[in-house]
FIKE-678871 format. One record per residue (C-alpha): residue number from 1; residue in three letters; y, x, z. Coordinates in nm, 3 decimals, always signed. Example, Ala and Ser with C-alpha at 12.3 -4.5 7.8 and 13.67 -1.06 7.14 Angstrom:
  num  residuo        y        x        z
    1      ala   -0.450   +1.230   +0.780
    2      ser   -0.106   +1.367   +0.714
//
This chain:
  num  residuo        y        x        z
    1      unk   -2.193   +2.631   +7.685
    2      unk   -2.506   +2.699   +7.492
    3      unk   -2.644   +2.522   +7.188
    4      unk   -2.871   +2.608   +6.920
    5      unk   -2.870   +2.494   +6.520
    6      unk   -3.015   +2.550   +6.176
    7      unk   -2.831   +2.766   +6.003
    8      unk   -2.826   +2.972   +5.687
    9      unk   -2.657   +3.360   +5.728
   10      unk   -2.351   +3.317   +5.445
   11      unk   -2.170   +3.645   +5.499
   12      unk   -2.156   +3.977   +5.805
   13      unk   -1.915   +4.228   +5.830
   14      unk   -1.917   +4.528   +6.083
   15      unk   -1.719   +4.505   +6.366
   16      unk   -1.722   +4.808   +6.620
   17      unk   -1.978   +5.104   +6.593
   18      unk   -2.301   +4.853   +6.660
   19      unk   -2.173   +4.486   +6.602
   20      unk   -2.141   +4.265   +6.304
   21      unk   -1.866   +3.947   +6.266
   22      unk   -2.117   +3.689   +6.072
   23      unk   -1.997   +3.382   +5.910
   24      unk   -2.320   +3.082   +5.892
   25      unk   -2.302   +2.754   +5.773
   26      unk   -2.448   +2.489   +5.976
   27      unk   -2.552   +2.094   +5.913
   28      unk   -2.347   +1.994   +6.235
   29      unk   -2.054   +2.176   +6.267
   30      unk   -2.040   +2.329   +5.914
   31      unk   -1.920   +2.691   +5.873
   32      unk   -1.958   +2.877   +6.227
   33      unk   -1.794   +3.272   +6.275
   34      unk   -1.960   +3.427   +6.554
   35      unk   -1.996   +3.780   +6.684
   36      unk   -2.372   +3.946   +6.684
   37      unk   -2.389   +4.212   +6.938
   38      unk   -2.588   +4.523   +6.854
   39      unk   -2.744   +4.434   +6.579
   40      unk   -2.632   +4.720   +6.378
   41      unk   -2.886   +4.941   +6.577
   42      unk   -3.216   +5.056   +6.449
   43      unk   -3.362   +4.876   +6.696
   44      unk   -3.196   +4.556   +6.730
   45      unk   -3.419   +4.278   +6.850
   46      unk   -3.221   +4.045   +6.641
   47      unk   -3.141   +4.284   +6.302
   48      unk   -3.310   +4.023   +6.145
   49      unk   -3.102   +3.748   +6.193
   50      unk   -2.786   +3.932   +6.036
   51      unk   -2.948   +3.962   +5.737
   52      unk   -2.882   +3.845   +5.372
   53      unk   -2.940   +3.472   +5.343
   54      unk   -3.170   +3.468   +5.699
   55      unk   -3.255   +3.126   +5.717
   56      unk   -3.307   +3.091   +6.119
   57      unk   -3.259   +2.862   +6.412
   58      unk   -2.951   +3.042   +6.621
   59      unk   -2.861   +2.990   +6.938
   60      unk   -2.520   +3.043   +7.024
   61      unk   -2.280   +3.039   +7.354
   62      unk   -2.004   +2.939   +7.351
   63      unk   -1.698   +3.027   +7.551
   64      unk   -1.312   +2.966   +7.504
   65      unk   -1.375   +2.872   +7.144
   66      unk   -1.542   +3.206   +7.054
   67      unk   -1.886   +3.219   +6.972
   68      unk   -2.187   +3.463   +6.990
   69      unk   -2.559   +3.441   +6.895
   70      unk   -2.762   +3.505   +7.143
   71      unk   -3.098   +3.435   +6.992
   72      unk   -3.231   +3.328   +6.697
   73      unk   -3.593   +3.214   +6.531
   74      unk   -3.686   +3.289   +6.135
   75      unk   -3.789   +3.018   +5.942
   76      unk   -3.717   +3.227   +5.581
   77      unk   -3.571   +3.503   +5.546
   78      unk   -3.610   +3.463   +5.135
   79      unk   -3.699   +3.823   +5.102
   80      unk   -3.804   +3.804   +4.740
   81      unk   -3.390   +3.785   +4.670
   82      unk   -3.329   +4.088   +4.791
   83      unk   -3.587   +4.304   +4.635
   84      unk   -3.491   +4.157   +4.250
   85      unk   -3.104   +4.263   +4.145
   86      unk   -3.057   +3.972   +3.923
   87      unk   -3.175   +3.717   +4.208
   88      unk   -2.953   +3.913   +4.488
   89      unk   -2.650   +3.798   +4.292
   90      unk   -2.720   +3.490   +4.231
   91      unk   -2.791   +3.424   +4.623
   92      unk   -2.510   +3.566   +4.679
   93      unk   -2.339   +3.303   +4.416
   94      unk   -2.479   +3.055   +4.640
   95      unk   -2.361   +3.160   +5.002
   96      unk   -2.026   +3.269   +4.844
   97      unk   -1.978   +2.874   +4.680
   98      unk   -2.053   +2.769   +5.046
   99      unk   -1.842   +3.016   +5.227
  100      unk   -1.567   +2.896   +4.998
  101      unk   -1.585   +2.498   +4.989
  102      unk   -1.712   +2.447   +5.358
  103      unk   -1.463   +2.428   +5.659
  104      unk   -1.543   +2.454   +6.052
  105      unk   -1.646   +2.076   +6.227
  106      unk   -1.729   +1.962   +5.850
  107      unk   -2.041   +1.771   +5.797
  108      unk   -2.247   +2.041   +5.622
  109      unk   -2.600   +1.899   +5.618
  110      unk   -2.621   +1.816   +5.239
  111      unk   -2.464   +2.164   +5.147
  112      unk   -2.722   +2.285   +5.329
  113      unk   -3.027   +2.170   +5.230
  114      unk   -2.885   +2.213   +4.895
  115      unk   -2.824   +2.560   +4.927
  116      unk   -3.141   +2.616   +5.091
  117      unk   -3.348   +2.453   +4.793
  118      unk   -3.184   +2.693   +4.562
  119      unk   -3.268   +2.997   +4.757
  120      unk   -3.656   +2.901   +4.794
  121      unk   -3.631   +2.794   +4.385
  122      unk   -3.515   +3.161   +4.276
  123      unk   -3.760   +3.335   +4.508
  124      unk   -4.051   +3.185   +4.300
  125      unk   -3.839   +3.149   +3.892
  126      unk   -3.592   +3.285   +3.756
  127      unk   -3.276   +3.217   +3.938
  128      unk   -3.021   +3.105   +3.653
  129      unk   -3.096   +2.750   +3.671
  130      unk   -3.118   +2.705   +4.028
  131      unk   -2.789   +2.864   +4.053
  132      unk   -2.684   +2.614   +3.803
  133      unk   -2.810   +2.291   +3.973
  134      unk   -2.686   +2.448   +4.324
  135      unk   -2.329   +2.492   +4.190
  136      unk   -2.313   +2.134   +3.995
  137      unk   -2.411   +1.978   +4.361
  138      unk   -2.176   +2.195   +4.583
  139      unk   -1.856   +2.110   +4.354
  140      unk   -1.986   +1.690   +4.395
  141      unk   -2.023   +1.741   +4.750
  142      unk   -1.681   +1.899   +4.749
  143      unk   -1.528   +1.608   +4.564
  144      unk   -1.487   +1.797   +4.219
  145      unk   -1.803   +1.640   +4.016
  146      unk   -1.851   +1.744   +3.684
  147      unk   -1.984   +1.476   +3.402
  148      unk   -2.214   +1.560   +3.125
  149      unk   -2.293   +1.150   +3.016
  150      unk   -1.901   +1.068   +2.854
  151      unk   -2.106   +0.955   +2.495
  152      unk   -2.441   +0.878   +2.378
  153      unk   -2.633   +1.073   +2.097
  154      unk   -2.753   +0.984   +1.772
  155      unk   -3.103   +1.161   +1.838
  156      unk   -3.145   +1.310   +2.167
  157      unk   -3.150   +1.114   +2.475
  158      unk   -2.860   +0.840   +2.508
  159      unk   -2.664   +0.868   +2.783
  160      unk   -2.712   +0.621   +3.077
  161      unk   -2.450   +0.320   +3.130
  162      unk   -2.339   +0.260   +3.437
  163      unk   -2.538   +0.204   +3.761
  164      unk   -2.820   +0.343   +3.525
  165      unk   -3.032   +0.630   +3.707
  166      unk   -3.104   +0.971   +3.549
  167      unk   -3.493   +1.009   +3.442
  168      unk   -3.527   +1.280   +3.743
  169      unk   -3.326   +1.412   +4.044
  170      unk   -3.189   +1.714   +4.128
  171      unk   -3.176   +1.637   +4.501
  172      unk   -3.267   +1.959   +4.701
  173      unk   -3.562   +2.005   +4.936
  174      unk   -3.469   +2.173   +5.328
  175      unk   -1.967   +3.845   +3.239
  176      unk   -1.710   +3.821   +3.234
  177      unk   -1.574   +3.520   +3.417
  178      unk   -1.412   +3.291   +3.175
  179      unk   -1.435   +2.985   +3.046
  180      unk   -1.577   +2.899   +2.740
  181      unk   -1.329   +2.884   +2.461
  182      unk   -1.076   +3.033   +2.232
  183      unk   -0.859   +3.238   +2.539
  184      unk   -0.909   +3.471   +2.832
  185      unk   -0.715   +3.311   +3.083
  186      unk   -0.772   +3.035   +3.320
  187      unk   -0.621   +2.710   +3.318
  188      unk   -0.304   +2.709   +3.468
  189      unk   -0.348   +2.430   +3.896
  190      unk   -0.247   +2.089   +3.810
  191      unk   +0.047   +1.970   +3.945
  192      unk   +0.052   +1.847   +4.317
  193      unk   -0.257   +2.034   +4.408
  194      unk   -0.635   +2.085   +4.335
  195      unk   -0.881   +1.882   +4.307
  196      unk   -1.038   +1.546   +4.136
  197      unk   -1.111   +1.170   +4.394
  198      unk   -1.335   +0.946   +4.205
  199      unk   -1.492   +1.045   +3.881
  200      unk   -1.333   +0.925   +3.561
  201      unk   -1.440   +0.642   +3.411
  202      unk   -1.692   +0.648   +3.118
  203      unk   -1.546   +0.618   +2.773
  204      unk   -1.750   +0.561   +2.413
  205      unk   -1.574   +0.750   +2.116
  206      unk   -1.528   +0.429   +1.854
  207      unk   -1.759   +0.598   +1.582
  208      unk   -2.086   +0.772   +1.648
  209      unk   -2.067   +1.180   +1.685
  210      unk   -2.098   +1.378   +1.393
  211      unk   -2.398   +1.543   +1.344
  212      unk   -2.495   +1.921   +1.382
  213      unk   -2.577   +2.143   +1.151
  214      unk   -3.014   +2.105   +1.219
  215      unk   -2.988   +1.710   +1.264
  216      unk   -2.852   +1.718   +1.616
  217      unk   -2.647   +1.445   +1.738
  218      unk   -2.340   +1.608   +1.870
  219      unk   -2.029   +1.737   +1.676
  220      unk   -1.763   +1.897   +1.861
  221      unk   -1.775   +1.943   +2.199
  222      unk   -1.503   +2.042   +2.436
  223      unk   -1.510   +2.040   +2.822
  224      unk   -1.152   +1.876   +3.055
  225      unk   -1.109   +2.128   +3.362
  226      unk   -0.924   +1.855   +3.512
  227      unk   -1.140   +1.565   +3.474
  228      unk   -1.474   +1.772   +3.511
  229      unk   -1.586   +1.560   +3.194
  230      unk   -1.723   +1.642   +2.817
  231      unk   -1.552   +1.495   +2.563
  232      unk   -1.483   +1.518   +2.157
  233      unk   -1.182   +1.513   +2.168
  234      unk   -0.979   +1.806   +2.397
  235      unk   -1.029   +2.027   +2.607
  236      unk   -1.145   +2.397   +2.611
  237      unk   -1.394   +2.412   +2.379
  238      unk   -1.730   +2.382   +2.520
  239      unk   -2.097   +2.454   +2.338
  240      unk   -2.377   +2.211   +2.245
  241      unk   -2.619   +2.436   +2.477
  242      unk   -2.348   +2.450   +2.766
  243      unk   -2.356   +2.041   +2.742
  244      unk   -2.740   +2.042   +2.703
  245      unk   -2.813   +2.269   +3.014
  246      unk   -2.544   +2.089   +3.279
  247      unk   -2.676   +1.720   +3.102
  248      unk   -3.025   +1.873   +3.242
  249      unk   -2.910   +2.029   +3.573
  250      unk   -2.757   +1.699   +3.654
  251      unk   -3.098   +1.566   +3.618
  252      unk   -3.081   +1.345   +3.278
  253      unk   -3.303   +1.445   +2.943
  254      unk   -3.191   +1.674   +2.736
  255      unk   -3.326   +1.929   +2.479
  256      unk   -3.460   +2.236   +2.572
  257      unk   -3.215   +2.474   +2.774
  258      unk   -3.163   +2.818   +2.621
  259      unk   -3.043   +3.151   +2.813
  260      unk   -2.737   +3.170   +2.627
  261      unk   -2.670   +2.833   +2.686
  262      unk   -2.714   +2.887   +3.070
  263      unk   -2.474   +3.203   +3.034
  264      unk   -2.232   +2.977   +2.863
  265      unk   -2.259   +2.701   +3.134
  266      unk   -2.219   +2.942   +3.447
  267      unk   -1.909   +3.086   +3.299
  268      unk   -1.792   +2.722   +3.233
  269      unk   -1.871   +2.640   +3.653
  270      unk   -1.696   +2.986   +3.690
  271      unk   -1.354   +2.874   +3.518
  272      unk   -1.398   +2.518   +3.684
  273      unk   -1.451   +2.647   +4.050
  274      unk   -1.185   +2.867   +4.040
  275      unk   -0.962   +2.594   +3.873
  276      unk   -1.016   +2.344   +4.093
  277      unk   -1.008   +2.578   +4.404
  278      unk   -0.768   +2.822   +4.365
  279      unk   -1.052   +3.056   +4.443
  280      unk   -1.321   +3.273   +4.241
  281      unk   -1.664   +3.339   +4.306
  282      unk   -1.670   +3.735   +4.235
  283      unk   -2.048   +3.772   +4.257
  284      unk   -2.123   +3.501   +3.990
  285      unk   -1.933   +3.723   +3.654
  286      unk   -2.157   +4.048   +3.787
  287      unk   -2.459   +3.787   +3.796
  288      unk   -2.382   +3.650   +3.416
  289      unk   -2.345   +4.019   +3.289
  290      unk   -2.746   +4.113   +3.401
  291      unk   -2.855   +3.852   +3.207
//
């Protein structure tokens, strides 16, 4: 049986002396293996569609389970990614996070578009924050949400209460990698598996923050790998800029993001992915290091 889907190339590998094995994740039928015959020659008529984070409708037939592409139209092929080092990795960050949270027959339409919206953002800016937003919306979507609105400020944008909404969206459009802190090592799996249901529930500290050296609101910060939440009180110590720049991605005002503060927040999402996973995404410590 033959049917044909949006889907977004996540990873090939070469099978035989002209085929490739490709993994794509779909909004359907969520992450789809399926054999692409030929396309390893110079002349394939569908080379294109095995490439690097092609962007395509495929068409696919189907038989005893097994699947093979058997045509396939471009709608991007996000070229710009692969002609910039810094933004190659990072894509590859992004179809790696999918590969690695998305199952086969899973709903995968958010993921998606999400993933798809980062892409087309890093083609035309610099690809850090992108990254950042795509990776803060992938671990929600897999049920591990991270929280950067646990306590007001004295002097920078109070947090919202609940049922408040942030000032803008993040919604899409269709190094070393530790944590931040004192130690090398990650957090050791919770007990009785991975993974965080609901998100916790918001808690005020009794007395207001103390203030930063420069008049800023927040004293110290430290980040809970197993309730995804800031806090001040433990945790693995977490920077002001790390809070600042996920506060941001997760579409609330903040101050201005720096760089370091976005290096400090993707080795945070590193530490926290692979925490709450059992899993590491190696492209994203190779993408921290360039910057």
């Amino acid at each position: 049986m033959d049917f044909k889907t949006d889907a977004l190339m996540l990873k090939a590998v070469d099978y035989g002396e002209n085929d490739k094995m490709v993994t794509l994740l779909t909004a359907e039928r969520g992450k789809i293996g399926a054999c692409m015959k030929g396309v390893k020659k110079a002349n394939a008529r569908l080379k294109f569609a095995a490439q690097p984070f092609c962007f395509a409708e495929y068409v696919f037939a189907e038989k005893s389970g097994r699947h093979t592409v058997t045509s396939a139209s471009l709608h991007d092929g996000f070229f710009p990614l692969r002609e910039d080092v810094e933004k190659y990795y990072a894509a590859a960050v992004v179809c790696e996070a999918c590969d690695k949270l998305m199952y086969e027959e899973m709903s995968g339409g958010e993921m998606l578009v999400s993933a798809v919206s980062a892409l087309s953002r890093m083609c035309t800016e610099d690809a850090a924050f992108p990254l950042i937003v795509f990776l803060l919306t992938a671990l929600r979507l897999a049920g591990y949400p991270l929280r950067a609105d646990v306590f007001s400020e004295n002097q920078h944008s109070p947090a919202p209460t609940r049922g408040e909404t942030p000032t803008h969206s993040p919604a899409p459009t269709c190094g070393g990698g530790v944590g931040e802190g004192a130690t090398s090592t990650l957090p050791p799996p919770m007990e009785g598996g991975r993974g965080v249901g609901n998100s916790p529930s918001i808690r005020e500290p009794q007395t207001s923050p103390p203030p930063m050296e420069g008049g800023r609101g927040v004293g110290a910060l430290f980040f809970n790998m197993e309730s995804g939440s800031f806090s001040l009180e433990k945790g693995t110590p977490a920077s002001v800029g790390t809070y600042y720049v996920i506060r941001e991605a997760l579409g609330f005002e903040a101050p201005s993001r720096t760089r370091d503060g976005e290096k400090r927040a993707l080795r945070l999402l590193y530490s926290y992915f692979a925490y709450q996973t059992d899993s590491e995404l190696t492209s994203l410590p190779e993408y921290v290091r360039m910057l």
